[in-house]
C-alpha angles and dihedrals in degrees: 000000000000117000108219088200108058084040091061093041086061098041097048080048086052083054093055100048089051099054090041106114119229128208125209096235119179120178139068114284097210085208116186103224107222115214116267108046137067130263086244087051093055092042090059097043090056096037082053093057091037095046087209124175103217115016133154142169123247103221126350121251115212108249088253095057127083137197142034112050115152115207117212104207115189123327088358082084084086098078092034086099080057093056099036088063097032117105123282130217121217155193120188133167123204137223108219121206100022132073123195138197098253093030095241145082092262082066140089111259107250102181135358125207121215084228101086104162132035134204123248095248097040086057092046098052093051083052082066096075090049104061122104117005125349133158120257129203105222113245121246085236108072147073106271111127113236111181094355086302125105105251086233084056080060100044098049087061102058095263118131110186132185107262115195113244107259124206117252128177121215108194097179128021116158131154102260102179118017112219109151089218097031116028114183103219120196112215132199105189141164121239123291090035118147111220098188085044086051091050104053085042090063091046097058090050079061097052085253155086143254156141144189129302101169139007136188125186099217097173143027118185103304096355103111128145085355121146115249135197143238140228091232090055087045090060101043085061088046106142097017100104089174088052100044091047090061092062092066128092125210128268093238094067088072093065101053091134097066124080118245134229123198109212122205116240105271092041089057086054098053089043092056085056104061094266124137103234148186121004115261117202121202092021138100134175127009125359138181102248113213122182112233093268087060097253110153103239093175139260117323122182116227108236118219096261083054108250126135112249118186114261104168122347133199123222102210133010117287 
């Protein structure tokens, strides 16, 4: 039987998505996740106050982490693949004599060790075997598909399966604040690295266990030192388009580790339609394509006779 009630409840939902305005938003939001909730949950609470058409996150935090999550808004989703292999920054403090089914403090505690502290030299020591690149087993809880199921679906449900070591790449690990129960670690990684892997890795080379307390994403690709924003500051410019667009950077800024090539006119209108243009000189692979008056086009990959070929265009400026 039909119940009226919850029929009315999706149709008056319908309604409301109907009536609901759109913008046409283009840039990078450079949000500062805040702990508790999910990446997809901050996502829908700016693209609520955005009211932005196309939108999407480059790379999930845990909801326990916090910091650096960059928002792609309209045709800024473009550059979101760059981002979601680029480097990540990190802070992340340790828990040392308890491990727990998800590695972090959000989890059940699985196993204790009766070592619950660890000297400065002997941590620093066990940081030694995990620079440069390693080879991670992916934790139960995360969002790798196994059998077309997310391997946290599967673990919410009491399975446990045998995941195949993947490679990983730590660039930087250093000991940042000292505390023989609690050590704060900064981490420099490549994309598809596991934090709270890496720090239960680190414990057993102590003889011990751990797993993480707190973690801050500092840094995303290029975005490094750069000022984010938060959802409360989101709210309080609800409704000020002027003033919430200003808070967006260019998708070109992404790129920033690609050269750049800056096209004539008529080059950049060949370009725009599919045609392999000008002839570059000292570069090789992609490169962020601007018109002469500076205007971001897209990526474009130089040939080997040097010329520009389209590689992904934007249709209007973002």
């Amino acid at each position: 039987m039909t119940n009226p009630a919850a029929t009315m409840s999706q149709a008056n939902n319908k309604t409301a998505k109907a009536r609901r305005t759109y913008r046409d938003v283009n840039g990078i939001l450079l949000l500062d996740k805040p702990p508790g909730i999910t990446s997809n949950r901050a996502l829908q609470q700016a693209n609520r106050i955005y009211q932005v058409r196309k939108a999407g996150h480059t790379g999930s935090l845990d909801p326990l982490a916090s910091g650096m999550l960059p928002l792609c808004f309209g045709q800024a989703t473009k550059v979101s693949g760059w981002l979601l292999d680029a480097d990540k920054q990190y802070l992340v403090e340790m828990q040392i004599g308890t491990r727990t089914d998800t590695a972090d403090a959000d989890g059940q505690v699985v196993a204790s060790s009766e070592r619950t502290s660890v000297g400065e030299a002997e941590l620093e020591q066990a940081l030694v075997p995990f620079r440069g690149e390693i080879e991670q087993i992916p934790p139960m809880y995360s969002a790798l598909k196994q059998d077309g199921k997310r391997l946290y679906e599967l673990a919410r449900a009491g399975q446990e399966v045998e995941r195949a070591p993947r490679p990983a790449v730590i660039h930087e690990l250093r000991i940042e604040h000292f505390d023989s129960m609690r050590p704060q670690l900064f981490v420099r990684c490549g994309k598809g690295t596991y934090v709270r892997t890496l720090v239960e890795g680190i414990a057993e080379e102590m003889g011990t266990l751990a797993h993480v307390t707190a973690l801050r994403r500092l840094a995303v690709g290029p975005f490094v030192d750069r000022p984010m924003v938060t959802l409360d500051q989101l709210e309080a410019l609800a409704g000020d388009s002027a003033g919430l667009d200003e808070l967006l950077i260019g998708s070109d800024q992404a790129l920033l580790g690609m050269g750049e090539v800056r096209l004539a006119a008529s080059e950049a209108f060949y370009l725009r339609h599919g045609h392999a243009v000008g002839h570059v000189q000292g570069q090789t692979g992609l490169v962020r394509v601007y018109d002469e008056t500076g205007l971001f086009l897209g990526v474009g990959e130089i040939q080997p006779d040097g010329r520009v070929a389209p590689k992904r265009l934007f249709t209007v400026a973002a």
